[in-house]
FIZA-112407 format. One record per residue: residue number from 1; residue in one letter; x, y, z of N, C-alpha, C in turn. Coordinates in Angstrom, 3 decimals, always signed. Example, Ala and Ser with C-alpha at 12.3 -4.5 7.8 and 13.67 -1.06 7.14 Angstrom:
<sites>
[site 1, 'A', [+13.190, -5.690, +7.800], [+12.300, -4.500, +7.800], [+13.200, -3.300, +7.800]] [site 2, 'S', [+12.850, -2.250, +7.080], [+13.670, -1.060, +7.140], [+12.900, +0.030, +7.870]] 
</sites>
This chain:
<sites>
[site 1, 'X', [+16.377, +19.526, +28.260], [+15.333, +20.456, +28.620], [+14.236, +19.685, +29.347]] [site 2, 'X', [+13.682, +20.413, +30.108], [+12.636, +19.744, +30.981], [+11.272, +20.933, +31.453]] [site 3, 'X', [+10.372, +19.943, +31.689], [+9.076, +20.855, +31.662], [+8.885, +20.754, +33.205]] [site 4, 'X', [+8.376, +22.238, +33.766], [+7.978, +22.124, +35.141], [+9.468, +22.766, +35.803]] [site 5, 'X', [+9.672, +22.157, +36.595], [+10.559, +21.876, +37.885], [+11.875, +21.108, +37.648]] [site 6, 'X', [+12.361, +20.870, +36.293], [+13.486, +19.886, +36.323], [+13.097, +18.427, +36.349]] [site 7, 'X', [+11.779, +18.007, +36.398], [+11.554, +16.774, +35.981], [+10.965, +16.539, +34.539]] [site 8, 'X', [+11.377, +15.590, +33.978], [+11.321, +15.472, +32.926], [+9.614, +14.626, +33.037]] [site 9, 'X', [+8.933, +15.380, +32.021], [+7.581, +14.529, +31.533], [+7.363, +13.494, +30.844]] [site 10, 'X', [+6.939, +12.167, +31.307], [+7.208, +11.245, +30.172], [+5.645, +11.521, +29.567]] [site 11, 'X', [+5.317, +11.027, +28.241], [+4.273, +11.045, +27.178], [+3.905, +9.588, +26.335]] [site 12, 'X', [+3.121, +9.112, +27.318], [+3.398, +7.670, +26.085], [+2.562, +8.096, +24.582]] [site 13, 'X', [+2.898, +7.420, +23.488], [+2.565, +7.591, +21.873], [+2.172, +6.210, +21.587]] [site 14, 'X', [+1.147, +6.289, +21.385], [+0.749, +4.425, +20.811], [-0.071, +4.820, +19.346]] [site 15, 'X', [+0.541, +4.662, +18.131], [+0.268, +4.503, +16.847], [+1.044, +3.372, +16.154]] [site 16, 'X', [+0.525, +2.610, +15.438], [+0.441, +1.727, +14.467], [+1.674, +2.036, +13.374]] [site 17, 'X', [+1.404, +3.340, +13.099], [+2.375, +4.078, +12.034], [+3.324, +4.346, +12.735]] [site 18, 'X', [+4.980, +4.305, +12.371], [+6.410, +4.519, +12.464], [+6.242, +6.057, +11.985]] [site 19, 'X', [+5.947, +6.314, +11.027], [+5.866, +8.333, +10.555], [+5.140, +8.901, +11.285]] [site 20, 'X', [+4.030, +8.450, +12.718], [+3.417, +9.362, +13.091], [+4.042, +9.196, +14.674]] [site 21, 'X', [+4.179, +7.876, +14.683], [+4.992, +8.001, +16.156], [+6.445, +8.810, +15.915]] [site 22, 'X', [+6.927, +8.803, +14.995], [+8.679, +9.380, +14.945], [+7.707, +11.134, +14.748]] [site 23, 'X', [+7.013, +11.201, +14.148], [+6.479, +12.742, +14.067], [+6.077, +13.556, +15.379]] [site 24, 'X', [+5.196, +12.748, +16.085], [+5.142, +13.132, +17.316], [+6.198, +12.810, +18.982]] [site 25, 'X', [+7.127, +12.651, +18.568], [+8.242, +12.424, +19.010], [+9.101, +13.405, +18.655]] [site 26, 'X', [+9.131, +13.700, +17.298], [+9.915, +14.631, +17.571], [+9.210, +16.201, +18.015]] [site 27, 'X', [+7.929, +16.312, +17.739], [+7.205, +17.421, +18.651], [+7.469, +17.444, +19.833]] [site 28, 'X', [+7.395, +16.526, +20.789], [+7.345, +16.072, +22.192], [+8.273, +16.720, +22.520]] [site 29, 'X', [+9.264, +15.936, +21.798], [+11.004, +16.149, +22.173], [+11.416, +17.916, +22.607]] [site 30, 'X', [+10.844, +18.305, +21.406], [+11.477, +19.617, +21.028], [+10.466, +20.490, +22.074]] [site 31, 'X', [+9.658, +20.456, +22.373], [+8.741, +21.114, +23.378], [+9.460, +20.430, +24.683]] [site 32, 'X', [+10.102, +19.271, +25.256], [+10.715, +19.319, +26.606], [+10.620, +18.148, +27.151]] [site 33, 'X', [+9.342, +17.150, +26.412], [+8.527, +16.043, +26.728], [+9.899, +14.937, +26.540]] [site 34, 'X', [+9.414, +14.033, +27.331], [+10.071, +12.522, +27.101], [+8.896, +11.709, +26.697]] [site 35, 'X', [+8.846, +11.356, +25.568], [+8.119, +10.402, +24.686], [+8.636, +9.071, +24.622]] [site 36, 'X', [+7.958, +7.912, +24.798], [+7.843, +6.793, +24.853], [+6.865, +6.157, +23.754]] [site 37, 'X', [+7.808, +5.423, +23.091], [+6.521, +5.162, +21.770], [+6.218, +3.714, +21.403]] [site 38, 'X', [+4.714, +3.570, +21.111], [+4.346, +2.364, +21.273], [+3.458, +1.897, +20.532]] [site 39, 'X', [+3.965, +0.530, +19.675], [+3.311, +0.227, +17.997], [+2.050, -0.270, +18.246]] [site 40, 'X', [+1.219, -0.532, +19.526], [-0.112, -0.711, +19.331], [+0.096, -2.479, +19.543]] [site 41, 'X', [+1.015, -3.397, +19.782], [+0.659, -4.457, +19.879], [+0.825, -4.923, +21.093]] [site 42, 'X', [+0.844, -6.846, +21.686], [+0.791, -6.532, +22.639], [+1.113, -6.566, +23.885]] [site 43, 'X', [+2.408, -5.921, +23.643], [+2.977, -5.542, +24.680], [+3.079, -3.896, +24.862]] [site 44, 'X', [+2.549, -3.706, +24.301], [+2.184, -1.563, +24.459], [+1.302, -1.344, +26.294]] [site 45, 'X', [+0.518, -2.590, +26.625], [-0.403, -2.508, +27.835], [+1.049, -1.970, +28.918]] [site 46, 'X', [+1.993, -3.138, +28.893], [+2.772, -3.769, +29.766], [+3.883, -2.478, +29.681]] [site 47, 'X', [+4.418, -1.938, +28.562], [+5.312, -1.141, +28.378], [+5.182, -0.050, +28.893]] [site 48, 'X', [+3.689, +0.687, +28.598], [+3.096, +1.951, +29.089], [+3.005, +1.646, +30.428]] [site 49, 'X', [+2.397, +0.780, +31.784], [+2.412, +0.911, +33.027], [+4.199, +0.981, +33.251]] [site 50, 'X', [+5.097, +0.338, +32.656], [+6.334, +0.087, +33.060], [+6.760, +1.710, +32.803]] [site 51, 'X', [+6.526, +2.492, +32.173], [+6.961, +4.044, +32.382], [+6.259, +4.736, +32.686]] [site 52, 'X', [+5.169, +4.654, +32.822], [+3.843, +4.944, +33.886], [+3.954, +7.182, +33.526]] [site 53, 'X', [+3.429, +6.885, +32.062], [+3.482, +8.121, +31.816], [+3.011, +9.548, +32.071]] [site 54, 'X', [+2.712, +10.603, +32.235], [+1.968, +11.801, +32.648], [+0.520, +11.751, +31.893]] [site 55, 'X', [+0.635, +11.272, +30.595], [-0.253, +10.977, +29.257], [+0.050, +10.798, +28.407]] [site 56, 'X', [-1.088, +10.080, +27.314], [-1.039, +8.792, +26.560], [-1.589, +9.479, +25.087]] [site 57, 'X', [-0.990, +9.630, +24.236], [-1.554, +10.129, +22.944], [-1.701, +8.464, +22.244]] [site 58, 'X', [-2.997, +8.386, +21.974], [-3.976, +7.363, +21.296], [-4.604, +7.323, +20.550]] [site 59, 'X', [-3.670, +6.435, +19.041], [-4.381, +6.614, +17.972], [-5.892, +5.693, +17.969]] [site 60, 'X', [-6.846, +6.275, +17.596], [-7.877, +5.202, +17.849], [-8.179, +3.895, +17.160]] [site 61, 'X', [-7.789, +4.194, +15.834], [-7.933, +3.319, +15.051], [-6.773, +1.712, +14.992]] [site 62, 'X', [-5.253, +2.333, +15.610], [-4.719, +1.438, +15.079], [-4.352, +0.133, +14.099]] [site 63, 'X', [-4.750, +0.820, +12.730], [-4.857, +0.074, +11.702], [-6.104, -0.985, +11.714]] [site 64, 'X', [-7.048, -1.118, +12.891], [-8.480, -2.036, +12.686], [-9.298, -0.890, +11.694]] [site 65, 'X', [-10.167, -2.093, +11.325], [-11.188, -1.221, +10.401], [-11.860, -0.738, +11.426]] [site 66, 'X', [-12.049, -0.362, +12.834], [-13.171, -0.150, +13.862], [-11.704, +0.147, +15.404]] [site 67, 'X', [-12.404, +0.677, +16.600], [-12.160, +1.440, +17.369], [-11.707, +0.427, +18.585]] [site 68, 'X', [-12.305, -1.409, +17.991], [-12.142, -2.348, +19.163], [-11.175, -2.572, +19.946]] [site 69, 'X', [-10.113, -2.742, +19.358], [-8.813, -2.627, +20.240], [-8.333, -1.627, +20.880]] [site 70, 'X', [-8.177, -0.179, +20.316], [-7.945, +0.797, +20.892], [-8.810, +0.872, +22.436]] [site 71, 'X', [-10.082, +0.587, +22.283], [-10.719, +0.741, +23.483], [-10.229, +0.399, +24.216]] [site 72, 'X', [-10.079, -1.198, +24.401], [-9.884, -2.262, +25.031], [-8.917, -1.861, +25.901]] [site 73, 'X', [-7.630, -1.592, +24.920], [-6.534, -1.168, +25.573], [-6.467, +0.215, +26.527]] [site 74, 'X', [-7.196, +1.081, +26.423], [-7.988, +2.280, +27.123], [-8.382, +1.659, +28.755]] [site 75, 'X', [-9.063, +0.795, +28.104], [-10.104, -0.043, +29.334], [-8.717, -0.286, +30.185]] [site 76, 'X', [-7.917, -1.133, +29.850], [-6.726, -1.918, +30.199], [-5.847, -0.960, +31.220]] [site 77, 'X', [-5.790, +0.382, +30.912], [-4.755, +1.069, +31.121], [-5.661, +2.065, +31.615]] [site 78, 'X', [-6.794, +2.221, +31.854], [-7.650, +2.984, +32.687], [-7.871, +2.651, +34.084]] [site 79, 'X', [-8.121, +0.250, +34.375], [-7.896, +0.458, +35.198], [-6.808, +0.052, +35.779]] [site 80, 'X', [-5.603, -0.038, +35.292], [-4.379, +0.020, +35.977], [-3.903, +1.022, +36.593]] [site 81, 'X', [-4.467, +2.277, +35.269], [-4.041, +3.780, +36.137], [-4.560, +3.643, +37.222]] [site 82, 'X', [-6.110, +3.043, +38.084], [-6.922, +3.880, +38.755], [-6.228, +3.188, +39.892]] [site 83, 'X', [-5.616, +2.292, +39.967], [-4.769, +1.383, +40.691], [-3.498, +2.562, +41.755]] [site 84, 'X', [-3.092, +3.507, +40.672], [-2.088, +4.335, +41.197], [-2.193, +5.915, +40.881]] [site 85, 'X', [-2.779, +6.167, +39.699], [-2.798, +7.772, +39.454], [-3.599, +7.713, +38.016]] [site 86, 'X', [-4.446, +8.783, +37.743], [-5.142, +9.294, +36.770], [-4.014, +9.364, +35.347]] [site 87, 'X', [-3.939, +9.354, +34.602], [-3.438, +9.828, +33.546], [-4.666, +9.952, +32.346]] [site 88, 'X', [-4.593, +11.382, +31.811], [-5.050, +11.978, +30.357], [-4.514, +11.337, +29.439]] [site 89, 'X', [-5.470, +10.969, +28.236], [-5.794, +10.641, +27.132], [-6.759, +11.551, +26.038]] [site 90, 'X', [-4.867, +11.680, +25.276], [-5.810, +12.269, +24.176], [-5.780, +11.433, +22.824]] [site 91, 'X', [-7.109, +11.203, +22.191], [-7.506, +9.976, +21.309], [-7.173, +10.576, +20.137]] [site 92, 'X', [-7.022, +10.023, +19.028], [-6.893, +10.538, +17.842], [-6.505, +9.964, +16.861]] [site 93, 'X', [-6.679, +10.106, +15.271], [-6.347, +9.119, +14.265], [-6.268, +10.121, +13.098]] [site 94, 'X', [-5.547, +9.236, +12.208], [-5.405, +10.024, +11.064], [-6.162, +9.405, +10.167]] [site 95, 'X', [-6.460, +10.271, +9.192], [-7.209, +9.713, +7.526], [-6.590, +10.012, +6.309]] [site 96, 'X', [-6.275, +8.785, +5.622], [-6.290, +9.161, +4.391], [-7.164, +9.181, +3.437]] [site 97, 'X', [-7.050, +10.410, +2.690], [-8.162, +11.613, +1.925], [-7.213, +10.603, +0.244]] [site 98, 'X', [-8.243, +10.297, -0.352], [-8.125, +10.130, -1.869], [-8.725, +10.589, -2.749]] [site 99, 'X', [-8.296, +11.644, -3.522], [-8.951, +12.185, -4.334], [-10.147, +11.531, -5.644]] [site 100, 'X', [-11.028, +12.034, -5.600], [-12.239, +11.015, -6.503], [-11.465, +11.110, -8.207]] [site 101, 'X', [-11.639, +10.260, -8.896], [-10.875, +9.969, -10.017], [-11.547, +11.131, -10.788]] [site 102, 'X', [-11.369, +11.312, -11.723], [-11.902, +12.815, -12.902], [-12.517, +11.847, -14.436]] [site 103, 'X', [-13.192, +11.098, -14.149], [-13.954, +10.194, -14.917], [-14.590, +11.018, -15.728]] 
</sites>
């Protein structure tokens, strides 16, 4: 299946987590997308220009206690895009919620 015109969309995925990249992969998938997924280290810069995706789902956090790397790599791949074509970024992270103990 393919989105558009018969070309297939690639989507790069850069999370830290294996359950959220295989999760959103298989969303991608099943909606038409070609997903490309990428653990956040570093060779994710080099991998993502090498399939030079439509857009980039970006976890922000990638397992730092803080947003530093994620940027960086933003920065990295912002201006490589500007080199050849725009690509969208959508940022995002997950939290884990722990319930307060019943003391």
């Amino acid at each position: 299946m393919s989105k558009g015109h018969g070309v297939m969309i690639s989507i790069a995925v850069v999370d830290d987590d294996a359950a959220i990249r295989e999760l959103v992969r298989d969303v991608l998938t099943d909606e038409g997308y070609t997903p490309s997924l990428f653990d956040g280290t570093d060779g994710t810069h080099d991998g993502i220009c090498a399939v030079s995706p439509a857009a980039i789902i970006l976890d922000l956090h990638l397992g730092e206690p803080d947003a530093e790397w994620a940027w960086a790599l933003l920065d990295r791949i912002g201006t490589a895009a500007n080199r050849h074509t725009h690509q969208p970024v959508l940022i995002g992270t997950t939290v884990m919620m722990v319930a307060p103990s019943s003391r």
